[in-house]
C-alpha positions as CSV (number, residue, x, y, z in Angstrom):
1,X,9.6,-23.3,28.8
2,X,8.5,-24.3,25.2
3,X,5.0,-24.9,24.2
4,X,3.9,-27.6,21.9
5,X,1.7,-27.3,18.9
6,X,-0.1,-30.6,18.1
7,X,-1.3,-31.7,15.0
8,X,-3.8,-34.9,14.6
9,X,-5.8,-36.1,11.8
10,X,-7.3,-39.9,11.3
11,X,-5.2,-40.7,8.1
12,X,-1.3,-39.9,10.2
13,X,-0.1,-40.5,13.5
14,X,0.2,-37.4,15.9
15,X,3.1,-35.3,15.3
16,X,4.6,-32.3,17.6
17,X,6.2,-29.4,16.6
18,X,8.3,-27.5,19.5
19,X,8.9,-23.8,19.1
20,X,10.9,-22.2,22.0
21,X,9.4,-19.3,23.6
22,X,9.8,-17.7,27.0
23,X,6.0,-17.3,28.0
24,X,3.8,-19.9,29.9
25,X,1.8,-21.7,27.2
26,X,-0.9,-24.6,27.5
27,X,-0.8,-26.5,24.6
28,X,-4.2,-28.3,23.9
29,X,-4.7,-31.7,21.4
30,X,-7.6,-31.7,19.6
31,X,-9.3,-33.0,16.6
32,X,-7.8,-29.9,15.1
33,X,-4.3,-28.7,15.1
34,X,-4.5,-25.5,17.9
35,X,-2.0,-23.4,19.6
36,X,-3.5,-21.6,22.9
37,X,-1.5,-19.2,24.6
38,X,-2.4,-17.6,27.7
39,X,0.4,-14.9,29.0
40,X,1.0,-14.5,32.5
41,X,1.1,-10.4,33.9
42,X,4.8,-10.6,34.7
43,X,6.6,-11.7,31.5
44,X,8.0,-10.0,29.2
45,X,6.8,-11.0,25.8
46,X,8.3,-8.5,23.4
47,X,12.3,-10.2,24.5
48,X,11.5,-13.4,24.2
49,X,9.9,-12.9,21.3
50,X,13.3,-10.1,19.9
51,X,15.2,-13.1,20.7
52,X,12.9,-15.5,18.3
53,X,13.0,-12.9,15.4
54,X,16.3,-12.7,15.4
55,X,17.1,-16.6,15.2
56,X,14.7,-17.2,12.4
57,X,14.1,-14.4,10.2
58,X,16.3,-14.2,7.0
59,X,19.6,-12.1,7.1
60,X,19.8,-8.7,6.0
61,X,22.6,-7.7,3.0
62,X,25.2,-5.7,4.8
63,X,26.6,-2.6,3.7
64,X,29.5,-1.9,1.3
65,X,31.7,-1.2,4.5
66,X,30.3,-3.7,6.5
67,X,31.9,-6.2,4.2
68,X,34.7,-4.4,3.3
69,X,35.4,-4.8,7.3
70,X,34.6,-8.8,7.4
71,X,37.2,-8.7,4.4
72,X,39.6,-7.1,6.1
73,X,39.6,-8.5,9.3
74,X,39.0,-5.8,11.0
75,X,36.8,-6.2,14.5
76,X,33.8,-8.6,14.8
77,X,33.9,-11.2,12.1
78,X,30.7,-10.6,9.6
79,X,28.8,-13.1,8.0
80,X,28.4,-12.9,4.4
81,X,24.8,-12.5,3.1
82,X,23.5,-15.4,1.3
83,X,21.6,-15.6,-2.3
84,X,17.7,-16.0,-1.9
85,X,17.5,-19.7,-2.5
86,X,19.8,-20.8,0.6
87,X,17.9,-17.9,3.2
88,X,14.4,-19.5,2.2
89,X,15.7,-23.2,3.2
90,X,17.3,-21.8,6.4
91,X,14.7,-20.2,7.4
92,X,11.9,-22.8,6.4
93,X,14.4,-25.5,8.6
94,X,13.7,-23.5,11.9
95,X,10.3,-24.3,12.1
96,X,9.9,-27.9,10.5
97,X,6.6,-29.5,8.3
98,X,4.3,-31.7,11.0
99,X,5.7,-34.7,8.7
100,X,7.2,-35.6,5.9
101,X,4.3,-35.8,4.0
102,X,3.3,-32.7,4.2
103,X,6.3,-30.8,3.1
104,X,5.8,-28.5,0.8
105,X,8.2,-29.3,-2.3
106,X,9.0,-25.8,-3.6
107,X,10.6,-25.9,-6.7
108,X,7.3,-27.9,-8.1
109,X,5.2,-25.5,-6.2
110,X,6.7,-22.1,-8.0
111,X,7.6,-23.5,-11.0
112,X,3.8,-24.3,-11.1
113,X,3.1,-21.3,-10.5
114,X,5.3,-20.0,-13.0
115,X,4.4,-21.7,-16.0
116,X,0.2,-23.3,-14.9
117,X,-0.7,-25.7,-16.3
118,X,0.1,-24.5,-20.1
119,X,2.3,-22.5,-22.3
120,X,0.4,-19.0,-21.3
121,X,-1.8,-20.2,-18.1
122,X,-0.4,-17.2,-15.8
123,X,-1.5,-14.3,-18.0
124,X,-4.4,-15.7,-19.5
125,X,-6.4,-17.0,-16.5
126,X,-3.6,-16.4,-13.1
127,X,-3.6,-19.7,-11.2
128,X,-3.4,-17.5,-8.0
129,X,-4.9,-14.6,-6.1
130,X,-2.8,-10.9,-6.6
131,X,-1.8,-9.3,-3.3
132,X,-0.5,-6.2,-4.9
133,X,-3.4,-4.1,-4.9
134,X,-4.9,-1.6,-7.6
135,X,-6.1,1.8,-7.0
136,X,-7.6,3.3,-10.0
137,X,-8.6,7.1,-10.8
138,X,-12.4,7.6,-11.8
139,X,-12.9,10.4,-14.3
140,X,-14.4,10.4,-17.9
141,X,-13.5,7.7,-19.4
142,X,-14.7,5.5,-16.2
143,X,-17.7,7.3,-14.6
144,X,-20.8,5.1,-15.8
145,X,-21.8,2.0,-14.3
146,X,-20.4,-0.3,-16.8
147,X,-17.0,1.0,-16.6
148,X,-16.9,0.9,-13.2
149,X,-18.1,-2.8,-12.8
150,X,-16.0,-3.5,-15.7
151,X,-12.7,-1.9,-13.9
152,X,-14.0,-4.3,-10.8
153,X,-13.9,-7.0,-13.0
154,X,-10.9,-6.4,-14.4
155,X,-8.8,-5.9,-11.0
156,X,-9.9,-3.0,-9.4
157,X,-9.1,-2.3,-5.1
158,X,-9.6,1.0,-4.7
159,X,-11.6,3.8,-6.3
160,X,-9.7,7.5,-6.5
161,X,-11.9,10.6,-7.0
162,X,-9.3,13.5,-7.9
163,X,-10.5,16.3,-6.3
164,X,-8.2,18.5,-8.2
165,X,-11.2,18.0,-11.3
166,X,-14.8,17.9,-11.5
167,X,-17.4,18.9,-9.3
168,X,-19.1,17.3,-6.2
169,X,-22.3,16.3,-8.4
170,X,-19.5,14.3,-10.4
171,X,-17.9,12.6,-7.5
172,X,-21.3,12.1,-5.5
173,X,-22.4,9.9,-8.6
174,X,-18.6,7.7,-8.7
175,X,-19.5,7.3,-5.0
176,X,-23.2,6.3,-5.1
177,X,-22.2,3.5,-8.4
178,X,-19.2,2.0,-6.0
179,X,-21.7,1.5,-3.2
180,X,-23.9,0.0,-5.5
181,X,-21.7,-2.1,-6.5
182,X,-20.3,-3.0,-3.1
183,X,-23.9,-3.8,-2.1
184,X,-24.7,-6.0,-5.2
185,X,-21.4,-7.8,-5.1
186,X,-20.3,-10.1,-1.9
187,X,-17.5,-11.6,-3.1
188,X,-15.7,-8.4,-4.0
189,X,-15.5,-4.9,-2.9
190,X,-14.0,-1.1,-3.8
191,X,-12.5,0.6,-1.3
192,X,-13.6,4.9,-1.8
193,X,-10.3,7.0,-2.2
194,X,-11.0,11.2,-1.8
195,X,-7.7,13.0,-3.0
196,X,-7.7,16.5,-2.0
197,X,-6.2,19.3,-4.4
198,X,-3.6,20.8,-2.4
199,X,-2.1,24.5,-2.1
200,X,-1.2,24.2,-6.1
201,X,0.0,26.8,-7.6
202,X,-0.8,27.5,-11.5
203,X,-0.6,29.2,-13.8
204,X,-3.6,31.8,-14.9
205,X,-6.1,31.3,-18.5
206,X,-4.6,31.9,-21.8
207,X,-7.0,33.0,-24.7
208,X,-4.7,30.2,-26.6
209,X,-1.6,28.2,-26.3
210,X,1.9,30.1,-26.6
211,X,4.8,28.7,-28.1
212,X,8.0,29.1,-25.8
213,X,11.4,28.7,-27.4
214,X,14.8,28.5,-25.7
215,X,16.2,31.7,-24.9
216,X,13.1,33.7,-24.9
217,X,12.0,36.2,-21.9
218,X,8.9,35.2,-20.6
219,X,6.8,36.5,-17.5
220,X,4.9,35.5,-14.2
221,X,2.5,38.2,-12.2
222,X,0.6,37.7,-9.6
223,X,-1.8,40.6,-11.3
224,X,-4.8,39.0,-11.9
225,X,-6.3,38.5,-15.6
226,X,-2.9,38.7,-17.7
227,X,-2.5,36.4,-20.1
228,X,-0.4,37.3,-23.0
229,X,2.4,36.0,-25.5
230,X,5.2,37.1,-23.0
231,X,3.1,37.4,-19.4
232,X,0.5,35.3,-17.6
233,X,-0.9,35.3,-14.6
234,X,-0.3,33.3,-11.3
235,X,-3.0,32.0,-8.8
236,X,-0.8,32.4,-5.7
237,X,0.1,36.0,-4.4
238,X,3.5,35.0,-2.6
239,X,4.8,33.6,-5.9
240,X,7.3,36.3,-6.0
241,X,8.5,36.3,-2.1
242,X,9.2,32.4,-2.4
243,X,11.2,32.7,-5.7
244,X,15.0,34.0,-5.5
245,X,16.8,35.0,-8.6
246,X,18.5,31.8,-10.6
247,X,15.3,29.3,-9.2
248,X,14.9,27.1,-11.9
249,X,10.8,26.9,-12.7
250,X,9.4,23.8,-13.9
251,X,6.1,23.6,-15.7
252,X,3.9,20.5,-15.2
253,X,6.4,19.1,-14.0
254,X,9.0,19.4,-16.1
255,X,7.6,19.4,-19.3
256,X,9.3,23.0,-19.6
257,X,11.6,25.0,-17.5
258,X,12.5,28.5,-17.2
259,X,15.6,30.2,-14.7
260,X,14.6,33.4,-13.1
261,X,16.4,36.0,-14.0
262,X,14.6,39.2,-12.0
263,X,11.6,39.9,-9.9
264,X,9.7,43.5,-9.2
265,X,7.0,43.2,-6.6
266,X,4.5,41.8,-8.6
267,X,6.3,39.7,-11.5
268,X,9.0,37.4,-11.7
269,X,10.7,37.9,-15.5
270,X,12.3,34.2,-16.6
271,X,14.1,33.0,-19.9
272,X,13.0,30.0,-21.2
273,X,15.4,27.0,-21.1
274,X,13.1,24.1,-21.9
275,X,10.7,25.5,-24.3
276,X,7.3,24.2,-25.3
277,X,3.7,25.1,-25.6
278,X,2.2,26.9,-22.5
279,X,-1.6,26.0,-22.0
280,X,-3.8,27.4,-19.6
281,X,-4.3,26.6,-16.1
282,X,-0.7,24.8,-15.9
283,X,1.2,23.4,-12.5
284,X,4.5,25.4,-11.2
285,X,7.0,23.8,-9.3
286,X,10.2,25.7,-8.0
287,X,13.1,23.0,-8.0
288,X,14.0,22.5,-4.3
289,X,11.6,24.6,-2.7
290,X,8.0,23.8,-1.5
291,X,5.4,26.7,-1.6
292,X,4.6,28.5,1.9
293,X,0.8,27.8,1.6
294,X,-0.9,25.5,3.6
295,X,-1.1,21.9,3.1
296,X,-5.2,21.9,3.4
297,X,-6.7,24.6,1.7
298,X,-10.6,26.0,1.8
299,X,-11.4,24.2,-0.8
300,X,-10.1,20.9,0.8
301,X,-11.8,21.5,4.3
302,X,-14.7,21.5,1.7
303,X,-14.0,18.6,0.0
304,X,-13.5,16.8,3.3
305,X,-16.6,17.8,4.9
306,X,-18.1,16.3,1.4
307,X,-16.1,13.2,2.5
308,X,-17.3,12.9,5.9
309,X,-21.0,12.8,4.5
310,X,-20.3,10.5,2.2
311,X,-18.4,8.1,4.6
312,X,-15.5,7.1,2.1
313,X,-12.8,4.7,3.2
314,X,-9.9,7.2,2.8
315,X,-8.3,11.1,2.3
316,X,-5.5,11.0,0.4
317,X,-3.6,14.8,1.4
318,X,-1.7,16.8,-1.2
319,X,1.9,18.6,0.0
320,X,1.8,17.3,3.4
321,X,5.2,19.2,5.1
322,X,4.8,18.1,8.8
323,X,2.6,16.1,11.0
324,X,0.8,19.3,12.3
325,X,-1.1,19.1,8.8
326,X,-2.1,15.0,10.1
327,X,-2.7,15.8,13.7
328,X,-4.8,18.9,12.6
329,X,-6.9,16.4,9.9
330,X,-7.6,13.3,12.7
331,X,-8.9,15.9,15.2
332,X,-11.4,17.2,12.8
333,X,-12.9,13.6,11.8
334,X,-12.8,12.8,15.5
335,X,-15.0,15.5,16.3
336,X,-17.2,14.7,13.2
337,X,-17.0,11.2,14.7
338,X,-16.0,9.8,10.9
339,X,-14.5,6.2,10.7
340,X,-12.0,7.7,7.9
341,X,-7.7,7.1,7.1
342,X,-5.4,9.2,6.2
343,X,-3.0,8.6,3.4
344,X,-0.1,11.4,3.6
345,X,1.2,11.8,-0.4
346,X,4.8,12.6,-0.2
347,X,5.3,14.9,-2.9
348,X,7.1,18.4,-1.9
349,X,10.2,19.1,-0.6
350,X,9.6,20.3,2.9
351,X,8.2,16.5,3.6
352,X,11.0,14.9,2.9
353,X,12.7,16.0,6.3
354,X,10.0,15.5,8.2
355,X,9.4,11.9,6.5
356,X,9.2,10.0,9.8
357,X,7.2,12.2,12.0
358,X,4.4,12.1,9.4
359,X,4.5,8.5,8.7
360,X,3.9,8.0,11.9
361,X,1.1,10.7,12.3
362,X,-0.9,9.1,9.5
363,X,-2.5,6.2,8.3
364,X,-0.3,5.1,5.3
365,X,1.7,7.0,2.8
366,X,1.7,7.4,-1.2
367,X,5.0,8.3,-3.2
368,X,3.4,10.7,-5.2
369,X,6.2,10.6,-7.8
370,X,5.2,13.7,-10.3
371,X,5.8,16.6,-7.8
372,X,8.7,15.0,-5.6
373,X,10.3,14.8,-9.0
374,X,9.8,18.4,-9.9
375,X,10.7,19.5,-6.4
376,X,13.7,17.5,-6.2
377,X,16.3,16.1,-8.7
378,X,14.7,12.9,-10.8
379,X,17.7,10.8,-9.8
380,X,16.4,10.7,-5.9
381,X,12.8,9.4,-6.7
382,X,13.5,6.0,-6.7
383,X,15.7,5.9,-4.0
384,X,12.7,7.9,-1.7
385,X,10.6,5.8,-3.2
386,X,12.5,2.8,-1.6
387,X,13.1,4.5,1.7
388,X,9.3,5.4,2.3
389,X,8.2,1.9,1.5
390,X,10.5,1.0,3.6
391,X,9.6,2.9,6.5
392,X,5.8,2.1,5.8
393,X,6.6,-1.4,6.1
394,X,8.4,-1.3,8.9
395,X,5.9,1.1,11.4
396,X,2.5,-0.8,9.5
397,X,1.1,1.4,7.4
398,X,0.1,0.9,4.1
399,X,2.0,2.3,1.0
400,X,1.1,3.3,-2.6
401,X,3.5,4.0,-5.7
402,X,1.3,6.6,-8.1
403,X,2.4,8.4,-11.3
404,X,3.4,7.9,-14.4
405,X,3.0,3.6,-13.8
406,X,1.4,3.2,-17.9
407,X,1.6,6.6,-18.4
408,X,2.2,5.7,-22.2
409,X,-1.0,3.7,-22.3
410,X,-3.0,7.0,-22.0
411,X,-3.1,7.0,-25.6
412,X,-1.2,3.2,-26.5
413,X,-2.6,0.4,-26.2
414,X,0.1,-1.5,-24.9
415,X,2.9,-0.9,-22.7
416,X,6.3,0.6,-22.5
417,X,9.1,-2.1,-21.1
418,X,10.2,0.3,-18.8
419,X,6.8,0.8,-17.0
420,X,6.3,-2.5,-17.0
421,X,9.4,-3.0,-15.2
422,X,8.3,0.2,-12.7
423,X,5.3,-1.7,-11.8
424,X,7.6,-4.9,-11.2
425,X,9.9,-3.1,-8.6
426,X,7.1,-1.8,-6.9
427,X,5.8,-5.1,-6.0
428,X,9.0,-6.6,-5.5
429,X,9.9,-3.2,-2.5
430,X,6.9,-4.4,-0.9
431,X,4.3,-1.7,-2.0
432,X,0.7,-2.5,-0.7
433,X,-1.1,-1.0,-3.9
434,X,-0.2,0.6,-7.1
435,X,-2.3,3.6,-8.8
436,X,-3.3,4.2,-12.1
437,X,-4.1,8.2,-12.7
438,X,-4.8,9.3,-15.9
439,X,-4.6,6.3,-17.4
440,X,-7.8,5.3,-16.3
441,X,-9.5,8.6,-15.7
442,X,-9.1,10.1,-19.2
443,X,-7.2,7.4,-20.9
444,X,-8.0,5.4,-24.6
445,X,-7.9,2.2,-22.7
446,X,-8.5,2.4,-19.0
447,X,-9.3,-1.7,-18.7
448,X,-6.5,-3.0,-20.9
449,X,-4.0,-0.4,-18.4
450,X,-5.5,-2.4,-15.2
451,X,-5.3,-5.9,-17.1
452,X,-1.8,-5.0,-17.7
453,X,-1.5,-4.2,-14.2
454,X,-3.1,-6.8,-12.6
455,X,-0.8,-9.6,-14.8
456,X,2.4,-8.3,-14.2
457,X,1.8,-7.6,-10.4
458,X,0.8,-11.1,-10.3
459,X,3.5,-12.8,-12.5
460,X,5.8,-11.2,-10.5
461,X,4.6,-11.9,-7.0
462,X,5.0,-15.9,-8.6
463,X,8.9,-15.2,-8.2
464,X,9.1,-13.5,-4.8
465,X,10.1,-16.2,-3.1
466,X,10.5,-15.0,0.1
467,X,10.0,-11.7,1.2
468,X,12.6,-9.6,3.6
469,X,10.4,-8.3,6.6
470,X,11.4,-5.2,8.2
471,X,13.8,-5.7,11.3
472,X,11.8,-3.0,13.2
473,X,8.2,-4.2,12.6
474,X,7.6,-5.4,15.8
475,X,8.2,-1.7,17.5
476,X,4.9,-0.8,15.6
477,X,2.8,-2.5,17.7
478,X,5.1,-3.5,20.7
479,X,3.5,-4.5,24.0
480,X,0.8,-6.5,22.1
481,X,0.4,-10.4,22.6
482,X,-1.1,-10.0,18.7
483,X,1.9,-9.0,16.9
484,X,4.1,-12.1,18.1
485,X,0.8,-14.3,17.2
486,X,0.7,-12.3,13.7
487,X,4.1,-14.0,13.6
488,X,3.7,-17.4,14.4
489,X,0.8,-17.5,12.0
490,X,2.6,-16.3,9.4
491,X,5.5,-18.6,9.9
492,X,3.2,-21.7,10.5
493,X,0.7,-20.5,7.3
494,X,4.1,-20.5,5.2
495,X,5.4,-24.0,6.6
496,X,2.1,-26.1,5.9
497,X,1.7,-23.7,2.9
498,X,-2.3,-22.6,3.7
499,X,-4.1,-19.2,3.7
500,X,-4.8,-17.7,7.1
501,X,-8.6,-16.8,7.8
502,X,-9.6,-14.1,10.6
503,X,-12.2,-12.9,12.5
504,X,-12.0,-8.9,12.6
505,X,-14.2,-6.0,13.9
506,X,-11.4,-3.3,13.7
507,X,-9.3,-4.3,10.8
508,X,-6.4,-4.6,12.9
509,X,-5.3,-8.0,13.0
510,X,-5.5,-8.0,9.2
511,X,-4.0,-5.2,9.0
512,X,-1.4,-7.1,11.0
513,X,-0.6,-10.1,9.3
514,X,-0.5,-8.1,6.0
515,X,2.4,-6.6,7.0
516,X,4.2,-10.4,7.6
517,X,3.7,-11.3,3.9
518,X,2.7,-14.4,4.5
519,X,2.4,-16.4,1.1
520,X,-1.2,-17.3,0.8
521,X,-4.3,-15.5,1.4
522,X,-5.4,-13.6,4.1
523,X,-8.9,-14.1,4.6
524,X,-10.3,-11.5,6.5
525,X,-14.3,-12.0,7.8
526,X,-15.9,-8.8,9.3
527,X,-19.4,-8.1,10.7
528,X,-18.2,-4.7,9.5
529,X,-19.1,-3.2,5.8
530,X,-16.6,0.1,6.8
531,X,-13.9,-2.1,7.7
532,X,-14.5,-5.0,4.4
533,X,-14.0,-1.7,2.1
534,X,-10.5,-0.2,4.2
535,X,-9.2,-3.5,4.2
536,X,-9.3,-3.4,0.4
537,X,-6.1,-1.5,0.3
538,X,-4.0,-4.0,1.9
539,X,-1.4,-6.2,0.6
540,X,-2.8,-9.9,0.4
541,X,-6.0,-9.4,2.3
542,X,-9.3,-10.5,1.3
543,X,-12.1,-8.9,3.3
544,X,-15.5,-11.1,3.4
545,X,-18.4,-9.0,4.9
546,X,-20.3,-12.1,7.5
547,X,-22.4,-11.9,10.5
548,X,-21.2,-13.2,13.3
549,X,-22.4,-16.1,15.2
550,X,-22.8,-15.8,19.3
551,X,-20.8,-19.7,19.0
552,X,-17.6,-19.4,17.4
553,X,-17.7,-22.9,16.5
554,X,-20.8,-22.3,14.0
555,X,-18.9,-18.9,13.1
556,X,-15.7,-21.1,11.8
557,X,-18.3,-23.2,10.4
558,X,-19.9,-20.5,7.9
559,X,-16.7,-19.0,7.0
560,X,-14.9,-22.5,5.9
561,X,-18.1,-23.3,3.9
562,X,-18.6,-19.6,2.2
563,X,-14.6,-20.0,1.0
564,X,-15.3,-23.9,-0.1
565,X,-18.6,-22.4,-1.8
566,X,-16.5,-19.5,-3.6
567,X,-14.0,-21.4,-4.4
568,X,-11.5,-20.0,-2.9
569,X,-9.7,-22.8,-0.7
570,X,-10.6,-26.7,-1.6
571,X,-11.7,-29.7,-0.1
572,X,-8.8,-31.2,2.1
573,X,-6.9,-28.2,2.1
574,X,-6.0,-26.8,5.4
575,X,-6.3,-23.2,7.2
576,X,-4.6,-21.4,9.6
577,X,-7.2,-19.6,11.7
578,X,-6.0,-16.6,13.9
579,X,-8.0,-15.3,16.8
580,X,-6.4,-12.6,18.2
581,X,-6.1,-8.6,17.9
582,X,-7.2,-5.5,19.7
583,X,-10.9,-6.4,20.7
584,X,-11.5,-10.1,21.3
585,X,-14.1,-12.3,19.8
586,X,-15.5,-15.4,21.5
587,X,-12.4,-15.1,23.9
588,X,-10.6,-13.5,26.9
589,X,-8.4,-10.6,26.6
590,X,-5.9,-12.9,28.1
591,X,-6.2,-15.5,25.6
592,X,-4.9,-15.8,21.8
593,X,-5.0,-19.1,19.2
594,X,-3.8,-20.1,16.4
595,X,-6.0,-22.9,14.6
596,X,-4.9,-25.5,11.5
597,X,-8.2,-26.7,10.2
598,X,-8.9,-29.2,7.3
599,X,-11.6,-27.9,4.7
C-alpha cells in the first residue's frame, strides 16, 4: 500500500504527497512534515524498492550498438537517451513540490548560482558550499602552523603526509599542528592522510647528474655502490629476473626511457631512447609489468605502527596487486584495535585485473595517475580513471584523482587550461576529493594551487545539474532499511531544495547519502571527533562534532540553532532530517524517519 508524507505549516493548507512503496508504512501529521516507516519481518524491501529506482532515476546513455539496434529495428525497441535538461524535469515530476509555492524554479536557481549576485561573485566570494573535496600534501613549503591554518583557510579536507620523504619527527609535528587545529577550530576540520612508500624501486646515488643522449649504452646493476657515467646502481636485487630483453624502462615516470637490450646476472645493459639528465635516487617503472615485491614493505609496517599511535584518519597503500595486501592490512589494525581506513592507490599493473576484488576489500580507492601511467600506455589513464570512479561510486567507497592536477603551478603561479580542465572532469565523474602533491608540498605557491582548486571544483559543481547515480548502488548496502531511506531523503532534499542534517555515531549514514549526491549540504552531527575528521573526505558532507542530548527533541534543537548561528542554513529555510543507519539513536531498530523542519 502507499504511505503518505504530510506536510503542515500555519501560513498553507495541508498538502500530501503519495510515493508508492510496497512496505507497511504509518504516516504521522505533525507540526512538522515526517515520514515514519516501520517494516514488517516478512517483506521484502530491497524489490519494492529495485522497482522504485528503476521508475524514477534518470536513464542511462546506451551503447553505440544498443542504438544501432533501436535504429535498425532489430529486437526490443530502445528508447533513445535524452539531453540533461529533459531527464532533470522527468525525474523531478515523479515525486512532485508539496505546492506550488514551493517549487523550486531552476533556471533562476542555477543561473544564480552561476553568475551571484555580480559580474565575478562565484570566484571571488562562492555563493555556495564545495562538495568536491581537497586533499593536500604537507611537506616544506606547508609544515609550520601558519601554512597549515592558512591551507585550512583556503580549502583544505584532508592532510597527506608522504611517507616516501621525511622522517617520523617531521610527520609527528604535521600531525600534532592538524590536531591543534582540529581542536581550536569547530566549525572546520582536517582529516590525517598516512601514504605509505611502497616496494619502489630506484635508482642508486650519483656523485652528480649524467647526461643521457639518444642512442647511448647505459647500465643498471643490482651491485651495490656503482654510480658512474655509463652504470648505476639499483635498490631492488630481482631487477634483473623481472626484466626480459626489449622491456622498455621508464624513468620517473617517463621523463626518460631506455629499451633493454641484454642482461648478465647482475646488470641489465639499455640504450637510451628518451634521453635526459639522470639524478640520483630516481623511480623505475617497466612498461607493462609490476615488480614482484610486496605491496607493504618493512618500512611501511613501520610507518603504520607510527600510524596506529598517532590515530590518523586514513592509510593510503602504494602498489596494491590483490586484496590479500587489504585483508592482510584490516587484520593488523583489528588486532591493534585502531579506528583507521584504507584507501587502495591504483597505480601498477597487476591491480588493474584484480580492480574489483580490491575495491571491495578496502575502504575507498585513489587513481594514482603517475605510476599507472608509466606501467601502462598514457592513452588508458583516463579511461581507468573513469572505470574506478565508477566502480567506487557504485559499491560506496570514496574515490580520489591524484597527480599531476596543477602540476605546472609547482613553479607558475597560475594554471595551465588543461589542468584546469582535469580538475573539471574530475568533479563532473563524481570523484569524492581531489589531491594536490607537490604542488603543495614543495611548491612556489601551495595556497594560490588550492584557491585554484577550490574555485573551479565549485564553479563547476554550479553546472551539474543532475548527477547520474550508479544503477548498482543499492547492492552495496542491500538488505538495509537505511539505504532506501538514504534515497527518499535524497529525492525529497532535491524536490523542496534543503540540506539534509544527521545524527551519526559510525559515519555510515553519511557516508550513505554522500553517495546519492543530493544537491545541498549534508550536515552530518557526531558525538564522535574520529568520525567528524573521516567524514572530511566525503563528497558533500559536513561533519559538526556535538554532544548528544538523552531527548532527541532538544538534540534537533541544538543542531538547527548551531547551523542558524554559523550561518550555514537561514531563518525560514527548511531541513530534511534523516534518522536512520547502522546503530540507532533515540529510536528502535525497527524504526527509520525522515523529518522536513522549518529553521
Amino acid at each position: 500500500m502507499p504511505f503518505f508524507f504530510h506536510h503542515h505549516s500555519k501560513n498553507t493548507p495541508k498538502h500530501k504527497l503519495s510515493i508508492p512503496l510496497s512496505l507497511n508504512c504509518v504516516a504521522i501529521a505533525l507540526d512538522m512534515a515526517q515520514v515514519v516507516c516501520t517494516p514488517s519481518t516478512n517483506l521484502r524491501p530491497r524489490s519494492a524498492l529495485s522497482e522504485l529506482k528503476t521508475s524514477v532515476l534518470p536513464p542511462k546513455f546506451y551503447t553505440t550498438d544498443r542504438r544501432r539496434s533501436a535504429a535498425s529495428g532489430g529486437g526490443r525497441r530502445q528508447r533513445l537517451p535524452l539531453p540533461v535538461s529533459s531527464r532533470l524535469s522527468r525525474s523531478e515530476t515523479a515525486v512532485l513540490p508539496v505546492s506550488p509555492d514551493d517549487l523550486i524554479k531552476d533556471e533562476d536557481k542555477f543561473r544564480q548560482i552561476k553568475t551571484g549576485n555580480g559580474s565575478a561573485n562565484v570566484w571571488s566570494k562562492p555563493n555556495e558550499r564545495r562538495k568536491t573535496k581537497i586533499v593536500c600534501t604537507i611537506g616544506p613549503s606547508t609544515n609550520t602552523k601558519e601554512m597549515i591554518w592558512k591551507l585550512a583557510e583556503a580549502g583544505m579536507n584532508v592532510a597527506r603526509m608522504n611517507m616516501s620523504h621525511g622522517d617520523h619527527a617531521s610527520h609527528q609535528k604535521v600531525i600534532d599542528l592538524v590536531k591543534e587545529y582540529n581542536a581550536q577550530t569547530k566549525d572546520n576540520v582536517i582529516a590525517i592522510m598516512l601514504d605509505t612508500k611502497g616496494p619502489e624501486v630506484r635508482s642508486g646515488d650519483l656523485p652528480q647528474p649524467i647526461n643521457l643522449e639518444s642512442g647511448q649504452e647505459f647500465t643498471f646493476t643490482i651491485k651495490r655502490g656503482v654510480g658512474t657515467e655509463d652504470c648505476v646502481s639499483v635498490n631492488y636485487d630481482d631487477f634483473v629476473n623481472d626484466v626480459e630483453v626489449g622491456d622498455m624502462l621508464l624513468v620517473d615516470g617517463g621523463m626518460m626511457s631506455l629499451v633493454v637490450k641484454s642482461k648478465t646476472d647482475d646488470s641489465v645493459k639499455c640504450e637510451v631512447v628518451d634521453g635526459g639528465e639522470l639524478k640520483s635516487r630516481r623511480h623505475l617503472n617497466v612498461r607493462g609489468k609490476s615488480a614482484t615485491l610486496p605491496s607493504i614493505t618493512e618500512k611501511d609496517w613501520d610507518d603504520i605502527k607510527f600510524g596506529v599511535d598517532n590515530k590518523v584518519d586514513y592509510y593510503a597503500v602504494s602498489f596494491v596487486k590483490d586484496a590479500d595486501v587489504v585483508h592482510e592490512l584490516k587484520g593488523y589494525l583489528r588486532n591493534c584495535g585502531a579506528d583507521i581506513h584504507v584507501i587502495v592507490k591504483i597505480e601498477s599493473a597487476d591491480s588493474i585485473p584484480n580492480l574489483h576484488s580490491i575495491i571491495t576489500a578496502s575502504d575507498g580507492a585513489m587513481v594514482a595517475r603517475g605510476d599507472l601511467g608509466a606501467e601502462l600506455p598514457v592513452e588508458e589513464v583516463p579511461l581507468l580513471q573513469e572505470e574506478i570512479i565508477r566502480l567506487c561510486r557504485s559499491m560506496g567507497k570514496a574515490v580520489i584523482v591524484a597527480t599531476n592536477m596543477l602540476e605546472s603551478m609547482i613553479v607558475h603561479p597560475t594554471p595551465t587550461r588543461a589542468e584546469v580542465s582535469d580538475i573539471a572532469i574530475a568533479v563532473r565523474e563524481g570523484a569524492d576529493a581531489v589531491m594536490l602533491s607537490g604542488e603543495t608540498a614543495h611548491g612556489k605557491f601551495p595556497l594560490k594551487a588550492v584557491k585554484v582548486m577550490h574555485t573551479v571544483a565549485l564553479r563547476t559543481e554550479a553546472t551539474v545539474v543532475e548527477s547520474e547515480k550508479p544503477t548498482n548502488l543499492g547492492e552495496a548496502f542491500k538488505n538495509h532499511m537505511s539505504e532506501m531511506f538514504a534515497y527518499h531523503a535524497t529525492m525529497m532534499s532535491n524536490t523542496l531544495g534543503t540540506s539534509t542534517v544527521v545524527f551519526t555515531r559510525t559515519g555510515f549514514m553519511a557516508i550513505l547519502l554522500s553517495h546519492y549526491r543530493p544537491y545541498g549540504t549534508i550536515f552530518a552531527f557526531t558525538d564522535e571527533e574520529r568520525v567528524r575528521q573521516r567524514l572530511a573526505l566525503y563528497q558533500g558532507v559536513c561533519p559538526v562534532y556535538m554532544e548528544f542530548s538523552d531527548d532527541a527533541e532538544e538534540t534537533f534543537a541544538m543542531a538547527v540553532s548551531y547551523l542558524q548561528n554559523h550561518g550555514m542554513v537561514k531563518e525560514g529555510e527548511e531541513v530534511a532530517l534523516v534518522q536512520s543507519g547502522r546503530q540507532p539513536i533515540w529510536r528502535s531498530h525497527s524504526t527509520h524517519n525522515i523529518q522536513v523542519r522549518k529553521v
